[in-house]
C-alpha positions as CSV (number, residue, x, y, z in Angstrom):
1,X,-12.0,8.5,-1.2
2,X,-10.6,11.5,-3.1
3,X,-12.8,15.2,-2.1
4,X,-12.4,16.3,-5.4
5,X,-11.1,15.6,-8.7
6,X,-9.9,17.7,-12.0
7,X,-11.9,16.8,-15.2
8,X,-10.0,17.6,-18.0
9,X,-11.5,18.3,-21.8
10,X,-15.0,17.7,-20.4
11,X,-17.6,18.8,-23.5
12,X,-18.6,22.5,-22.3
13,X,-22.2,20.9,-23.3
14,X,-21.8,18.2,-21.0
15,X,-20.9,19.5,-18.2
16,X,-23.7,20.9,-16.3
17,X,-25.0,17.1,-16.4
18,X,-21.8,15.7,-15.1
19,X,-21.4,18.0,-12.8
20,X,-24.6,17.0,-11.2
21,X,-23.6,13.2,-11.6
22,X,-20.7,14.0,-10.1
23,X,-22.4,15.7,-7.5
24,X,-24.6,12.3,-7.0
25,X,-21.3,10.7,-6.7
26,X,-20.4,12.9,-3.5
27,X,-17.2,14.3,-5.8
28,X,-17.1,18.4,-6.5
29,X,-15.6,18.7,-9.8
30,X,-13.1,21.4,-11.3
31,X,-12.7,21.9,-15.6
32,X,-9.6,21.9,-17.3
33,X,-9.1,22.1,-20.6
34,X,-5.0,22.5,-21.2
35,X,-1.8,21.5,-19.7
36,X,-1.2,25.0,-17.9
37,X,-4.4,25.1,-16.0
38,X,-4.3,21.8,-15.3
39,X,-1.0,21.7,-13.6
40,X,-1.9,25.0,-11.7
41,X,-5.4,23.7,-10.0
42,X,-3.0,20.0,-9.3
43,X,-0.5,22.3,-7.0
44,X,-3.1,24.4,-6.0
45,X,-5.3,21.2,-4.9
46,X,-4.0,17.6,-5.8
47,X,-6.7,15.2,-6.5
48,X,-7.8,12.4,-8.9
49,X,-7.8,13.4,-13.0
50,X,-10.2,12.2,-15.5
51,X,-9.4,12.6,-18.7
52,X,-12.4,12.6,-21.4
53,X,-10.3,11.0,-24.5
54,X,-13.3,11.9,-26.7
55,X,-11.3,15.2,-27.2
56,X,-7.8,15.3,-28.9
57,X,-5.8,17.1,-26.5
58,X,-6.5,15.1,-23.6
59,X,-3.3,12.9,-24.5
60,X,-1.1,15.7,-24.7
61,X,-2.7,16.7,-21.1
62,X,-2.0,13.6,-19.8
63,X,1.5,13.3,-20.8
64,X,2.6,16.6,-19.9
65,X,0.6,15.9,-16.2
66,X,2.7,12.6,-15.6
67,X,6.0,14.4,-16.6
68,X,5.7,17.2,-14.2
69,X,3.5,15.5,-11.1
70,X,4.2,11.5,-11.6
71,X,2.5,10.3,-8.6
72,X,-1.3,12.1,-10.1
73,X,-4.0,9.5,-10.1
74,X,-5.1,9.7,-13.8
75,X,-8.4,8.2,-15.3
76,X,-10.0,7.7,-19.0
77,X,-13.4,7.7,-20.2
78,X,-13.8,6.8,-23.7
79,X,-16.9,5.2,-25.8
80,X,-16.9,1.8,-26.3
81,X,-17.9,2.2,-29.6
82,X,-14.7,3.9,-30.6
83,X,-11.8,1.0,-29.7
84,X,-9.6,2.5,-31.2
85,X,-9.5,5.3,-28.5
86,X,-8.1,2.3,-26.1
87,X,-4.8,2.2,-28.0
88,X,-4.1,6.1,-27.2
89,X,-5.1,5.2,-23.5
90,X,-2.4,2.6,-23.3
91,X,0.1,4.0,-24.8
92,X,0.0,7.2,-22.1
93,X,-0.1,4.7,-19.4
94,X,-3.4,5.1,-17.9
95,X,-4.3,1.8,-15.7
96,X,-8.3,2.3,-15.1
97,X,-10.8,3.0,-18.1
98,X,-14.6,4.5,-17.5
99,X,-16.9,3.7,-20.2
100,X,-19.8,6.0,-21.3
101,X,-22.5,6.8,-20.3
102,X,-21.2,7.0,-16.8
103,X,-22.9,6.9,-13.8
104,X,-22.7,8.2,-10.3
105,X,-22.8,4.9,-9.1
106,X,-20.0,3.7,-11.2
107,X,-17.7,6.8,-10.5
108,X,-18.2,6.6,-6.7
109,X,-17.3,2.7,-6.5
110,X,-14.0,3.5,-8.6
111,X,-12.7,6.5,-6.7
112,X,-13.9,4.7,-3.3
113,X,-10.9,2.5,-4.3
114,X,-8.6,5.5,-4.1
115,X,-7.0,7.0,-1.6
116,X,-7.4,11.2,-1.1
117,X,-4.4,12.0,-2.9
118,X,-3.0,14.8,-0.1
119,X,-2.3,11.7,2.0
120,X,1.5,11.7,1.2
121,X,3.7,9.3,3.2
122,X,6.8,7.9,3.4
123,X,7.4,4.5,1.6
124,X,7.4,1.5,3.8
125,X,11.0,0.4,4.9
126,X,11.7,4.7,4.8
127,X,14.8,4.6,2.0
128,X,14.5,7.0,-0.3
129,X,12.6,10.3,-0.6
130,X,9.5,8.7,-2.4
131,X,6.1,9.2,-1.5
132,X,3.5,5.8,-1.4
133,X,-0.7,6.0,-1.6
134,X,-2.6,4.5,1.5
135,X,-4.6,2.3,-0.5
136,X,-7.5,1.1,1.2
137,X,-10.0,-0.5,-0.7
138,X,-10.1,-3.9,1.4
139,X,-11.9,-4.5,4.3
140,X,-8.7,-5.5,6.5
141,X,-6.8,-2.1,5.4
142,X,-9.9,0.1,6.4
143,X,-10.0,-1.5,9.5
144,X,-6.3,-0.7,9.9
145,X,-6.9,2.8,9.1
146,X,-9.7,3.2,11.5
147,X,-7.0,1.5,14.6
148,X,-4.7,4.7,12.9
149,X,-7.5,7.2,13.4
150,X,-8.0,6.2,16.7
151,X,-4.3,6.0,17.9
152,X,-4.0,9.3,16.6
153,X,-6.3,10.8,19.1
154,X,-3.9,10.4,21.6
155,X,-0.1,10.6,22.5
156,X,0.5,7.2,23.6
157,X,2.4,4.4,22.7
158,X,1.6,2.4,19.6
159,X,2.3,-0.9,18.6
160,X,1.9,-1.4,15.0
161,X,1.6,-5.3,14.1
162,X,2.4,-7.2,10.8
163,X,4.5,-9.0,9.0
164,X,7.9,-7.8,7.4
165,X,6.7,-5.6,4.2
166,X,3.4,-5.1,4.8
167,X,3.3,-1.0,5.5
168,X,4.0,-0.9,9.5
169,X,6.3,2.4,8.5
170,X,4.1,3.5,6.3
171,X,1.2,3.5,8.9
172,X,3.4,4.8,11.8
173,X,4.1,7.9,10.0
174,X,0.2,8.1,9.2
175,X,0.2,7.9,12.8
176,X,2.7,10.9,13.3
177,X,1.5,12.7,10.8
178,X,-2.4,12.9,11.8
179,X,-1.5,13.4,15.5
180,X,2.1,15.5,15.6
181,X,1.9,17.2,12.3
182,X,3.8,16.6,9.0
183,X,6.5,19.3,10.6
184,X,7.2,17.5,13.5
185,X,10.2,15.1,13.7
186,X,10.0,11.6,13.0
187,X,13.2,9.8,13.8
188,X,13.3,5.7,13.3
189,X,16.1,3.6,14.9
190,X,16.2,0.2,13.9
191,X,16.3,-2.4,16.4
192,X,17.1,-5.0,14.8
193,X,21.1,-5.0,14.1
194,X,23.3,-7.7,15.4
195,X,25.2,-5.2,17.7
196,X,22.9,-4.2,21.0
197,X,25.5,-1.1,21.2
198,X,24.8,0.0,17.9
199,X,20.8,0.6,19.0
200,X,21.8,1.4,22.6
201,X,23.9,4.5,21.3
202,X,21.7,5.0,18.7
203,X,18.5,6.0,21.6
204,X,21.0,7.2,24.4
205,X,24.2,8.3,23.2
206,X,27.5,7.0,24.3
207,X,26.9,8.3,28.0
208,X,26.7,5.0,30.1
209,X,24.1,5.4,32.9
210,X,21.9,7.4,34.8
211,X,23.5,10.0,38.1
212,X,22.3,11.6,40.6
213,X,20.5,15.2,39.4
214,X,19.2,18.1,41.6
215,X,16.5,16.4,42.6
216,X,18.5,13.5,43.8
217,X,16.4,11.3,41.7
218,X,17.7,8.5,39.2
219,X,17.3,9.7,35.4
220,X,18.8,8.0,32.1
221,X,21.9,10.1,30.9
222,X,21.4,10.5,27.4
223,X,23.6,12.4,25.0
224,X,22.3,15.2,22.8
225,X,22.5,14.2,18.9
226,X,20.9,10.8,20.2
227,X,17.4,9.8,19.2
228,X,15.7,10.4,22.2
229,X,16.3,14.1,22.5
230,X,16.0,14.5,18.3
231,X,12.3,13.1,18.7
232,X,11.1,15.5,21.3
233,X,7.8,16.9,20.1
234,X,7.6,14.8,17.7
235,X,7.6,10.7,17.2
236,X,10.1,8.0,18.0
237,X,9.4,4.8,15.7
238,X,11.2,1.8,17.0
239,X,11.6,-0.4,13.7
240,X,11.6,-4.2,14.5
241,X,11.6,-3.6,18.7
242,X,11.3,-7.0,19.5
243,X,14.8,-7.8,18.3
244,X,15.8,-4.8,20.6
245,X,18.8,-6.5,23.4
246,X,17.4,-6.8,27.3
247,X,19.8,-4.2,27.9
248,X,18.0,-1.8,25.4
249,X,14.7,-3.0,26.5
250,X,15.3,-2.2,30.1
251,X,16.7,1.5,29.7
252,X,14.0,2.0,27.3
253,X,11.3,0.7,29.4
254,X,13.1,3.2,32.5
255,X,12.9,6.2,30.0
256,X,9.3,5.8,29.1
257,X,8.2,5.3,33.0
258,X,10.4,8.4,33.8
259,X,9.3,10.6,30.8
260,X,12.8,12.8,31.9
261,X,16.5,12.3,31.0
262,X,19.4,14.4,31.5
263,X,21.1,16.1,28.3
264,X,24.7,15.7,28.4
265,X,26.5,16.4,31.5
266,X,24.1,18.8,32.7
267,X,22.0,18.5,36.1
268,X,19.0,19.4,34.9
269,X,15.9,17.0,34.1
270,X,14.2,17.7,30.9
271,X,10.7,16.4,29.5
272,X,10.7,13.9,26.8
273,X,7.4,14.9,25.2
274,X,7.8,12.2,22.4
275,X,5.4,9.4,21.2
276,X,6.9,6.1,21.0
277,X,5.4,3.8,17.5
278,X,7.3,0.5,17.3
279,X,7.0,-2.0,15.0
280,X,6.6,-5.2,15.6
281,X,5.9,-8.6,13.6
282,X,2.5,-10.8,14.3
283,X,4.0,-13.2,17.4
284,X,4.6,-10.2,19.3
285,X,2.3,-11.5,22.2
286,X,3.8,-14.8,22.1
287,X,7.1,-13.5,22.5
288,X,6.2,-10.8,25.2
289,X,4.7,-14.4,27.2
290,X,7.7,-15.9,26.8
291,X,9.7,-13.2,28.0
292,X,11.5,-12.4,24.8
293,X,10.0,-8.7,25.2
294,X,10.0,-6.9,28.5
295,X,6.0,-6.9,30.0
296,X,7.1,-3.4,31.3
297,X,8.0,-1.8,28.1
298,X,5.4,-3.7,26.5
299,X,2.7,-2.0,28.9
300,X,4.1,1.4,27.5
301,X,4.0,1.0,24.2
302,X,1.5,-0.9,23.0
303,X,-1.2,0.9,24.5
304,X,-3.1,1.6,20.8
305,X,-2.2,-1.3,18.0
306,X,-2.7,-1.0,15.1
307,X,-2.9,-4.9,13.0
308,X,-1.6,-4.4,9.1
309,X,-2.8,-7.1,6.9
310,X,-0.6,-9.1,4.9
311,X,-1.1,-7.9,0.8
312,X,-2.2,-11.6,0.2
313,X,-5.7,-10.3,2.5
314,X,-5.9,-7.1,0.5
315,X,-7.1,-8.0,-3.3
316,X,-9.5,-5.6,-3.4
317,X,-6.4,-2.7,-3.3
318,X,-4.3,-4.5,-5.6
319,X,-5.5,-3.2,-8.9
320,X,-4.5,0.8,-7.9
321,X,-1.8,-0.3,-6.0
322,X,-0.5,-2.7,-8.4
323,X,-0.7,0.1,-11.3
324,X,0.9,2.3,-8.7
325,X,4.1,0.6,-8.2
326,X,4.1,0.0,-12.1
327,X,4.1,3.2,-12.8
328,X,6.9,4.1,-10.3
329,X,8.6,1.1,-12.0
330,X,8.4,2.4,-15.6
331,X,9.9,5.7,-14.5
332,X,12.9,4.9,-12.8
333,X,13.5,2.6,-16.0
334,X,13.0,4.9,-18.4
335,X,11.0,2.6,-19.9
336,X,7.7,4.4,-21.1
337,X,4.1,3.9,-19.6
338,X,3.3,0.4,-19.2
339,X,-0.7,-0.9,-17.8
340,X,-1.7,-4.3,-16.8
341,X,-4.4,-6.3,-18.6
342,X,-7.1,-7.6,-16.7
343,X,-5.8,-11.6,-17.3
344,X,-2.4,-9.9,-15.8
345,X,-4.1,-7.8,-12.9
346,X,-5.7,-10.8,-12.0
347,X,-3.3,-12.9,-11.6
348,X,-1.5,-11.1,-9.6
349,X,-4.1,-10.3,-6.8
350,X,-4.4,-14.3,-6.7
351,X,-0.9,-14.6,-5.7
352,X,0.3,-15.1,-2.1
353,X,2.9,-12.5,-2.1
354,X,5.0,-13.7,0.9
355,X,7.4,-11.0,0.8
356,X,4.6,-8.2,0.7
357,X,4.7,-4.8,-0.9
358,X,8.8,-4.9,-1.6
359,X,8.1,-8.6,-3.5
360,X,5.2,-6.9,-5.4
361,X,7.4,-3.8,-6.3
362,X,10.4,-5.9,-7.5
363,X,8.0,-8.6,-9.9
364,X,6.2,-5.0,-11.2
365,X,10.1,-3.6,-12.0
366,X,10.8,-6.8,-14.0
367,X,7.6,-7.0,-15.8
368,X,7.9,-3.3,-16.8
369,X,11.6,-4.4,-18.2
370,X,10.5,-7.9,-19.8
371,X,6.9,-5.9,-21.6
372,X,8.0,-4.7,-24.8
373,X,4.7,-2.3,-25.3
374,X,3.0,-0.3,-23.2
375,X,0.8,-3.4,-22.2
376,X,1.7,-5.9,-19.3
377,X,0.5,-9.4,-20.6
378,X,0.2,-12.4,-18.4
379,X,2.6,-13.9,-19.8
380,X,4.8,-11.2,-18.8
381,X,4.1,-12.0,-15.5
382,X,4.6,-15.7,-15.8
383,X,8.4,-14.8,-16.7
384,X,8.6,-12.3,-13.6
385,X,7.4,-14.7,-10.5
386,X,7.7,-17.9,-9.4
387,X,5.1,-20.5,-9.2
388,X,4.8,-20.5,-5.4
389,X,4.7,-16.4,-6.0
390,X,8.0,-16.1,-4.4
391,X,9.3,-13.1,-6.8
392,X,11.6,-14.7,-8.4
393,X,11.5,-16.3,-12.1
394,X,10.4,-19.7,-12.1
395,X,12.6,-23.0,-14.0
396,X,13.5,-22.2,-17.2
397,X,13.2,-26.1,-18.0
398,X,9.7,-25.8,-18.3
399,X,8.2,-24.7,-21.3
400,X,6.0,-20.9,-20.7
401,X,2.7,-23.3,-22.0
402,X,3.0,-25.4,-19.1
403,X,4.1,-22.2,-16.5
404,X,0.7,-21.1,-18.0
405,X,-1.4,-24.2,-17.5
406,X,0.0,-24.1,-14.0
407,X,-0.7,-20.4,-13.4
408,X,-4.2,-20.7,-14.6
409,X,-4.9,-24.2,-12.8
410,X,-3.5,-22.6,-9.3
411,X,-5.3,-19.3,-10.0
412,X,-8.7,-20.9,-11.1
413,X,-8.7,-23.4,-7.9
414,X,-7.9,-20.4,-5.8
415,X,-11.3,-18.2,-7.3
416,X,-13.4,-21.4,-7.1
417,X,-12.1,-22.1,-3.3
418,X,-12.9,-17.4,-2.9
419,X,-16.8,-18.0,-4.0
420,X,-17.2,-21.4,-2.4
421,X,-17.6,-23.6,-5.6
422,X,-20.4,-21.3,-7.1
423,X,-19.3,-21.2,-11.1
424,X,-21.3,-18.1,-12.3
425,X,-19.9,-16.2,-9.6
426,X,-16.3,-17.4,-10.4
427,X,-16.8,-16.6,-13.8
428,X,-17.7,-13.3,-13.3
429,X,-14.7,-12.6,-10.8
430,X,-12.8,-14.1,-13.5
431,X,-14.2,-12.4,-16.6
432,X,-15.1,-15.4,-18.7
433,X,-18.2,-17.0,-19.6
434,X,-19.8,-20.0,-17.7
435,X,-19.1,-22.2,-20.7
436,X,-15.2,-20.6,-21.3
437,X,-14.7,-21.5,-17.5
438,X,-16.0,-25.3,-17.6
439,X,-14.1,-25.6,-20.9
440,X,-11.0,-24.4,-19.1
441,X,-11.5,-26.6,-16.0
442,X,-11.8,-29.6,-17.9
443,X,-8.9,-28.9,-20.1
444,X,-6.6,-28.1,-17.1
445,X,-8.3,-31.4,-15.2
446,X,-9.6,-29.3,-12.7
447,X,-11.4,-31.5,-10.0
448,X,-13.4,-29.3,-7.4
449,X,-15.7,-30.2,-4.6
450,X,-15.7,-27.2,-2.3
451,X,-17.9,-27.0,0.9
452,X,-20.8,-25.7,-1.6
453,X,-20.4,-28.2,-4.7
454,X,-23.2,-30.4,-5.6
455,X,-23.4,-33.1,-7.8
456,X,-25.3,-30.6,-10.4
457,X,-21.9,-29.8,-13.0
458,X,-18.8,-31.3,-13.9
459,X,-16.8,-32.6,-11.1
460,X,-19.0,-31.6,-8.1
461,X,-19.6,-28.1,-9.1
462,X,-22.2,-26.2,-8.4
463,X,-24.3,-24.0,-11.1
464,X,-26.5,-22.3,-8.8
């Protein structure tokens, strides 16, 4: 959760009381009231922005903030009484509306959804020079950054566990960060390649094998610009070790026992004060029993793991980091601010999203091209994905009212198989009424007896 966020054209009235509110909330608060002071307490301090949209100038604020520091999480509170205010909010681009009166209670769950904003980290997959949010709203991701905390306290080895897409780079460069410090180097070989020699002189140079040194012992021979000695004080991340050749494994494996190499074709033995992070998918064990992985490099690195969860077992951070990617999205296009209706946002935490984060960040690219306003619709996201949610669009032989139906049948199965068959509770989670929902099931023939139903609705469904 942010430490701190910037209000910005906060009544001068006001403020005392939502100061204290705030304060309630566990969140000190800082006043802004133009674009100038505003940017100046962001580089100052970044941290979450609420905008009060009951004043004028707060969409010229806005604007100017997400020109000059894109990445700003920005909020909006507006009355409900005044809709018209929710138009201006749109078009600005501004994903996640409070409602007055606020409350310390309601503040504190929304920015308990966010991460603190000076955790800046290097996208997943490392290409570019973009920074990514640690969003961490679920269950399974807290518990991922808690294995992160606690690998941090130490210099060992790391395993970090998951599936292809799922934040494993992002994480081991939390890792390096919280432990090494952000000026400490993090060099990543990929270990993946089809060519063993292309990752062998990637770690160790061209120079073949270890020679006798002063100390007549046997040390790896390792060339100067190679990754070994460019990590030194710092962090080696091996991307995708488990496709890493025996060959690579077992030199490895020697280095890490030995903790020394020699530089070039000197004769002295120098300390490799590195930590090793590797990446690796979830059958790692299995492969490691069936001797696909060395046991004695296993044993050094994967003395910490840390287990990523798949984005299909994180809904809970999908609205921030869905509105996230969008937003990146809409400004590499060019395209202007674009937000995601609830129907929209929902849908898409209910798909599987068997690619990860990089499928979620191409469907949000498309949808930002295929929305014509600044609002994503679902049935902007019915032309963006497939039906099985594989990121790609679906038959163009079917017409978008049966893509729909489909959608919405698969989708309302899914939030009646999440709350066990209990319809008020879907209905909430789904933000219709009881009646809307049974009206829907029975016009999408939606037959459910979940371990819960009873007898007591249509079709087995329980209205306890």
């Amino acid at each position: 959760m942010p430490n701190s966020l910037l209000y910005l054209c906060c009544p001068p009235a006001e403020r005392p009381a939502t100061e204290a509110m705030l304060g309630e909330a566990g969140v000190p608060a800082r006043w802004a009231d133009d674009a100038p002071s505003a940017l100046a307490a962001l580089t100052r301090q970044p941290c979450v922005v609420i905008s009060d949209f009951g004043d004028p100038r707060a969409a010229v604020i806005v604007a100017e903030i997400k020109r000059a520091r894109p990445s700003t999480f920005l909020l909006a509170v507006t009355d409900p009484a005044r809709p018209g205010v929710m138009a201006e909010i749109e078009r600005v681009g501004i994903p996640a509306v409070l409602h007055r009166p606020l409350s310390a209670r309601m503040v504190s769950a929304l920015l308990g959804a966010m991460p603190d904003p000076r955790q800046r980290v290097e996208a997943a997959g490392g290409r570019g020079t973009s920074s990514s949010p640690i969003v961490a709203r679920s269950a399974a991701m807290r518990r991922a950054l808690e294995a992160v905390e606690r690998a941090a306290a130490s210099q060992a080895g790391v395993l970090v566990c998951g599936e292809a897409g799922s934040g494993r780079a992002l994480l081991a460069r939390e890792i390096h960060e919280s432990s090494a410090g952000p000026g400490a180097p993090f060099v990543r070989v990929d270990c993946s390649p089809g060519s063993g020699a292309d990752v062998e002189a990637a770690l160790f140079g061209t120079i073949e094998l270890a020679r006798d040194v002063a100390d007549r012992r046997r040390l790896d021979r390792v060339t100067s610009d190679c990754a070994m000695v460019a990590a030194r004080g710092g962090t080696l991340f091996l991307a995708h070790l488990a496709d890493a050749p025996e060959r690579v494994q077992a030199r490895l494996a020697r280095v890490l026992r030995d903790g020394e190499v020699v530089i070039g074709d000197g004769r002295r033995a120098w300390p490799l004060d590195l930590r090793p992070v590797a990446s690796v998918p979830p059958d790692w064990d299995g492969a490691v029993a069936a001797g696909e992985v060395r046991d004695d490099l296993a044993r050094r690195i994967a003395v910490s793991r840390v287990d990523v969860p798949p984005l299909r077992d994180r809904r809970d951070d999908m609205p921030l980091l869905a509105a996230w990617l969008l937003d990146k999205a809409c400004r590499a296009q060019a395209c202007g601010s674009r937000s995601l209706d609830p129907a929209a946002l929902a849908l898409i935490a209910a798909l599987p999203w068997k690619g990860n984060g990089p499928e979620l960040e191409s469907v949000l690219a498309a949808m930002a091209r295929v929305a014509p306003g600044p609002t994503v619709t679902i049935d902007h996201v019915l032309v963006s994905v497939s039906l099985d949610g594989a990121g790609c669009r679906p038959d163009a032989t079917r017409t978008l009212r049966d893509a729909r139906a489909r959608f919405e049948r698969e989708y309302i199965t899914a939030a009646l198989e999440r709350h066990r068959g209990r319809v008020p509770e879907t209905a909430r989670a789904l933000g219709l009424q009881r009646t809307n929902l049974y009206r829907k099931m029975r016009a999408l023939k939606i037959a459910w007896r979940g371990p819960d139903a009873v007898p007591a609705g249509p079709r087995g469904l329980t209205d306890r």
